[in-house]
C-alpha positions in Angstrom: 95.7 114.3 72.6 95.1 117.6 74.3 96.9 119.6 71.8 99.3 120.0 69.2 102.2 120.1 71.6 104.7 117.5 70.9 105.9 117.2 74.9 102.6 116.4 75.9 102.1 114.0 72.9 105.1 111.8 74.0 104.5 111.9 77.7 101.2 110.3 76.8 102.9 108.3 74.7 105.8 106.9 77.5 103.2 106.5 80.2 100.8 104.4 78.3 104.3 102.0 77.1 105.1 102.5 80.2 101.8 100.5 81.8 102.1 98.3 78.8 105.5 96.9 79.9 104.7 96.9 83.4 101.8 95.1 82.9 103.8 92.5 80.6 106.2 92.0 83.9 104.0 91.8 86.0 102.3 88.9 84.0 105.5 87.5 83.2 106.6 87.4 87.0 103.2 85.9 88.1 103.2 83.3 85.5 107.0 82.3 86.9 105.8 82.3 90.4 102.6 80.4 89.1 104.5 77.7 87.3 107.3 77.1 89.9 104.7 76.7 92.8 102.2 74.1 90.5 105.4 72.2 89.9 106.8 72.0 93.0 103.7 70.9 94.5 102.6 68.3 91.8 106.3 66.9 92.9 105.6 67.1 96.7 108.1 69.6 97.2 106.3 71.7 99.3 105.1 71.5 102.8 101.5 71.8 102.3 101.1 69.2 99.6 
């Protein structure tokens, strides 16, 4: 994107797939977290429900 040099073409490249995947763990992660707490406390597992 800043020239025809191929380094700097697939260092772009790696640190935008790079945020991609991070951001897909991160969601990923979350949504785990997310679902075990909801569950646990619909059950009355935890200590503030």
């Amino acid at each position: 994107m800043y020239g025809t040099a191929p380094g700097v073409a697939s260092i772009e490249t790696a640190a935008s797939l790079g945020s991609l995947y991070t951001a897909a763990i991160f969601a990923s992660v979350y949504a785990l977290v997310y679902a075990f707490v909801a569950g646990a406390g619909g059950s009355g597992a935890l200590p503030t429900e």
